[in-house]
Structure formats: C-alpha cells, structure tokens
N, C-alpha and C positions, 0 to 999 in steps of 0.2 A: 247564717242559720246553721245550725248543728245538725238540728237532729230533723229527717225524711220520714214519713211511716208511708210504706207502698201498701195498699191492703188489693189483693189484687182476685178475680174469681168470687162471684157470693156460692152461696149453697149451692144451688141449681146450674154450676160448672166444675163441678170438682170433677177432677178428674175419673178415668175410669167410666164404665158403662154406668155402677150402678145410678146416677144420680140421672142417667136418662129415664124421660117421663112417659116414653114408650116402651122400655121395656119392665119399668115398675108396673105399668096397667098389664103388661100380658105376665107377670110375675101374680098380677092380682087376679087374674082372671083362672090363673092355674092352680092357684093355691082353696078357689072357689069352690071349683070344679070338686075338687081332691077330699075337700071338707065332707061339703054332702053325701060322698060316695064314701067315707069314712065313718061318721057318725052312724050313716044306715047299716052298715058291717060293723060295729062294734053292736051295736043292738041284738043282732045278730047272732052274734059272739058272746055274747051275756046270758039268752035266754039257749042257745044248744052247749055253755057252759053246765048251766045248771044242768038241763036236763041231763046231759052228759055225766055230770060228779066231774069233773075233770079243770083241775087247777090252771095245769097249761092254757085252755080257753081261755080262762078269768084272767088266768096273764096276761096272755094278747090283746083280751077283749081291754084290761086295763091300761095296755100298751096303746092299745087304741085311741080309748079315752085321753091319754097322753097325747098322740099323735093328733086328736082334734084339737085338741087345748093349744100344742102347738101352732097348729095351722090356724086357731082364730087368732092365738095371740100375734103370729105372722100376719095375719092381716088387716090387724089393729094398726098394729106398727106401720106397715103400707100406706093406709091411711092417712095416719094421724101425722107421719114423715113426711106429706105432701103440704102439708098446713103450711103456710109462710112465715119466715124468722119476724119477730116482732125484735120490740126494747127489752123486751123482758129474756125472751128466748132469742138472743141476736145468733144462736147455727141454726134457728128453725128448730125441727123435733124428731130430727135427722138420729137423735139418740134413742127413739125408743126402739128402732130394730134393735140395738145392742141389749137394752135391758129383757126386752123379750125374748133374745136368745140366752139370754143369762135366766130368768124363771122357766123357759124348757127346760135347760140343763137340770136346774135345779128339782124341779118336780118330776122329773123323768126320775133322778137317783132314789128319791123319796119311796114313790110307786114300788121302787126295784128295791127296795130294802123291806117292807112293807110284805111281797112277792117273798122274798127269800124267808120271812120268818115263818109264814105261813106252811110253806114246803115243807121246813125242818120239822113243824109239828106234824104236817102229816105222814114224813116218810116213817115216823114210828108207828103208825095204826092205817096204811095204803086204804083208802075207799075202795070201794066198786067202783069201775069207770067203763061208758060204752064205748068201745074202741074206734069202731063203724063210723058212729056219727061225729065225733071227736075226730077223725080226718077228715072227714068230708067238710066238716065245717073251715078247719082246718086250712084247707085248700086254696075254698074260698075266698079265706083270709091272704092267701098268697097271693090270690091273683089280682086283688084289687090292689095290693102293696107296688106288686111289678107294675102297677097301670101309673100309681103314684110318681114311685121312682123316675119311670120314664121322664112324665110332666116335669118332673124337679130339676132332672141333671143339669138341662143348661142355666138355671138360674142358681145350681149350688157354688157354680165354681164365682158368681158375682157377688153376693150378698152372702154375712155371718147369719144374717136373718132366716134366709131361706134352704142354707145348709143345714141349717137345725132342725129345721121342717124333714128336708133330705135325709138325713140322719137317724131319725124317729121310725120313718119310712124305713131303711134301711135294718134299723137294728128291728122292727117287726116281722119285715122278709125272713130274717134268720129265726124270728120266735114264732112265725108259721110253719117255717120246715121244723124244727123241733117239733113241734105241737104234731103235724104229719106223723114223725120219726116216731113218737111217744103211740100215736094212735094207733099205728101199725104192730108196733110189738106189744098192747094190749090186746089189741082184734086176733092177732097169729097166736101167743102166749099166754096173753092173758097177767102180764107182768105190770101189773097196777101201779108198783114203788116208781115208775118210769117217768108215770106223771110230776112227780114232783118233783121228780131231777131234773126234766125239761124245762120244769117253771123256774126253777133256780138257776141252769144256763141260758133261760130267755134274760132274768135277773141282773145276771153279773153281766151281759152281754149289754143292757142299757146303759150300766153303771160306765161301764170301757167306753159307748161311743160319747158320752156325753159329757165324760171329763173332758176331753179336749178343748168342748163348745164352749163348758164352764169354764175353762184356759181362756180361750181368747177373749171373751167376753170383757170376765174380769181387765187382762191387760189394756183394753180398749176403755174400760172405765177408769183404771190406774193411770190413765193417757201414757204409757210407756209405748216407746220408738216401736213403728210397725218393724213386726219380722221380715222384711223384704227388701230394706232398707236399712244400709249401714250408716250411721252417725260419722264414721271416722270418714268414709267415702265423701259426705257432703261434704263437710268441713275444706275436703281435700280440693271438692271442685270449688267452693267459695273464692279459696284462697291463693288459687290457681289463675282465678279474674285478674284481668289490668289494673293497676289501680287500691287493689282492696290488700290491706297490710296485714289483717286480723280481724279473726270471730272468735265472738263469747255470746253466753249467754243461750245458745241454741239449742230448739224443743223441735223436736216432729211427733207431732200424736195423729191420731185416727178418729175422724169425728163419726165415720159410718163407715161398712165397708165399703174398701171403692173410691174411701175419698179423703186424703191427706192433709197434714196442716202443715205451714211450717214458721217459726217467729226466728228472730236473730239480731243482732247487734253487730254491724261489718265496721270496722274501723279503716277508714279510706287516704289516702295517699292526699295532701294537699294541689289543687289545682285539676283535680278530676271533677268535672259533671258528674252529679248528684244523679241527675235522671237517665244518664247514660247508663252510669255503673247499674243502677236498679233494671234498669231496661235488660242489660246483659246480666245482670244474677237471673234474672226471671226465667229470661230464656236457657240459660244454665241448667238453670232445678228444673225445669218441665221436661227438657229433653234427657236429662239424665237420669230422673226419677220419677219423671211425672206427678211433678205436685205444682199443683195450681194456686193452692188457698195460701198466698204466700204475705207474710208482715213483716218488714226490713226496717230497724232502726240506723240507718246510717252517720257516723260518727267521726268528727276530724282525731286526729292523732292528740291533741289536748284537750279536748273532751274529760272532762273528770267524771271518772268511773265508777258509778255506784260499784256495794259488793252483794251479788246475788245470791238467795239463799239455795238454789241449783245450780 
C-alpha cells in the first residue's frame, strides 16, 4: 500500500483556545452585554447629534451603528460556528467569523468615506453647533467604549472575529475624545469649522484600523500560510523525521482564528512503519507549531508523482 491519509483533530480540537466552547459562550456573552449597551448610546448619539448640529456626533453616533453591526455580526458568527460540520460543510461554519470580520472591515471604510465627504462640504459653510452638549454627549460616548474595551481585550488577542469587534470599539474611543476635543473649543471659541475636522479624523482613523482586519481576513479567505508560521521551518522539521526522505506538495492555511490546517505528501524511506513515521510527524507539527488538523499522504520513493498545480 502506498498511499496513508492520517486525518487527525475534527473542528472542535483545533488547536489554540479559540475552538474551546467555554470561552466561545463567555466571548458570547460579552459581546451581548456590549451590543445592548451600544445600540442604546448610539440612539443617544443621533438624536443630541441633531439637536447639537454637530457632525462629530453623527460620526460617532455612525461609528456606533458600525460598531452594533459589528458586534451582531460577531455574534451571528458565534453562533452559527457552533453548528456541526455536515457533508456539505465538512470544517463546520468555523468560516463565518472570517467573513464577518471581512464585512466589518468593509462597512466600517464605507461609513468613513461617506463621513469625510460630508465634512468637506461642510467646512465650507461651518453650522452653528452647541458646544455644551456636544461634549457631554460626547463623553458618554467614551465611557460606555472604555466599558466595551474592557469586556473585549481578552477575547481580542484569540479570535479575528472578536478583534474587529475590539477595533471598532477602539477606533470610537479615539472619535469620542475627538468629538470632547471639538466640543470644547466650540463651547470656549466658538470655532465651529472644528467639527468637521474631528469628523474627518474620527474618518481616516476607522479607515487605518480597519485595513488591517480587511488584511487578514482576505489572507485567511486567500488560504495563504498564517503569519506566525514559517513554511520553510515546517518543511525543515518534516524532513528532519527518521525515515522520511522528502516533502511536496505542502499547504498550511487558517480555517478560523486559533486554528490551523496542515496537508502534505512525505516521501518515506523503504522499510519504515507507515504508522510510526505518521505517529511522529504528528507529534512533530503539534509541538513545534501547534497544528492539530493535520492530512499526511504518505509515499514510497517510487511512487509516480503526479505534478501539482501549487
């Protein structure tokens, strides 16, 4: 027999915390919390907009709206990622965090271009704007962000999903102190052009965090090699095993954050165990890189070698 497939780890072992199902529920439970208390302060934020005249509001307040959007589509993903791999869906649905942080990214730049056009019209004819209530509102806005934040940070650094959630959060923090900054030197001067300058750095300030999330996203959809993980390094420990003479044909992609794939084709040394050498690839790639979701075609030295189009 030639050819071995080891398919080793289903979904619900990948590597990494994220695929643990206790802290995807307290990841759900946070991102709950955060929503409702969002929604009601964008509300908020819409109607001491208006009565304000004050752009910077509308921004945040849209920033907001953003930031709900994200946080349901975070929790869509949550969700809908728990559902079990069928025939059709054999990773499960372990991808819609991905694509949900790829439509944050996306709809966040939109918003913020959207924001900056608006600005440029008005720094040629500056409204009236109430200074007063324009911070105070303001403020508010700050404080229920830093409340967000908080809840976020230890699930930013485990999921792409929930760092875009983070993110959103983060780049509103900076467009409530703006919105502060702006309502202050209204209230003190009375420098009206200020608002729209603040709405235009809340603007550019979404567009910067959110290119990134649009980065990984895409690469995670692209399936190219996670960042954290060198190619040449695997290769090095493959072929470092007893036994094993040569690899082609090897992929590592990213099915969710958190949680690795790996396929390959090892060309083995005549009179070695098949289940041996697989036994010690496995433990190889887990301890050296932590990848669990592993598929090994293993191959004698005449073995006739297709030719791969990667």
């Amino acid at each position: 027999m030639h050819q071995h497939h080891h398919h080793h780890a289903g979904p619900g072992k990948g590597h990494g915390g994220h695929a643990d199902p206790d802290r995807r529920s307290r990841h759900w439970n946070r991102l709950a919390i955060i929503l409702v208390v969002v929604v009601c302060y964008m509300i908020a934020e819409v109607v001491g907009g208006l009565l304000a005249n004050s752009l910077a509001l509308l921004a945040d307040a849209g920033h907001m709206l953003s930031d709900a959007a994200a946080l349901a589509l975070s929790l869509f993903a949550l969700w809908i990622s728990r559902r079990p791999p069928s025939d059709r869906r054999s990773y499960g649905y372990y991808r819609a965090e991905i694509l949900a942080a790829l439509v944050n990214g996306a709809a966040l730049i939109a918003i913020s271009i959207f924001i900056l056009v608006e600005a440029y019209e008005r720094l040629s004819q500056p409204p009236e704007i109430v200074g007063g209530l324009m911070m105070a509102i303001a403020a508010g806005g700050l404080v229920v962000n830093l409340v967000g934040l908080w809840l976020l940070h230890e699930g930013s650094s485990e999921s792409l999903n929930i760092r875009g959630a983070w993110l959103h959060m983060m780049g509103d923090m900076l467009g409530s102190v703006a919105a502060i900054g702006a309502g202050l030197l209204i209230w003190l001067f009375d420098w009206y052009w200020i608002d729209a300058v603040a709405s235009a750095l809340i603007s550019l300030l979404i567009i910067y965090s959110s290119w990134g999330l649009l980065q990984e996203a895409v690469a995670v959809l692209m399936e190219s090699t996670p960042g954290h993980i060198d190619p040449d390094k695997v290769r090095d420990v493959i072929r470092g095993v007893p036994g094993v003479v040569a690899v082609h044909d090897l992929h590592i992609w990213t099915i969710t954050s958190g949680m690795e794939s790996l396929s390959a084709h090892v060309v083995a040394e005549d009179g070695h165990s098949y289940d041996d050498l697989l036994h010690t690839l496995r433990r190889e790639l887990h301890d050296h890189f932590g990848i669990d979701h592993i598929t090994i075609q293993i191959e004698s030295r005449d073995f006739p070698e297709h030719k791969c189009p990667f």
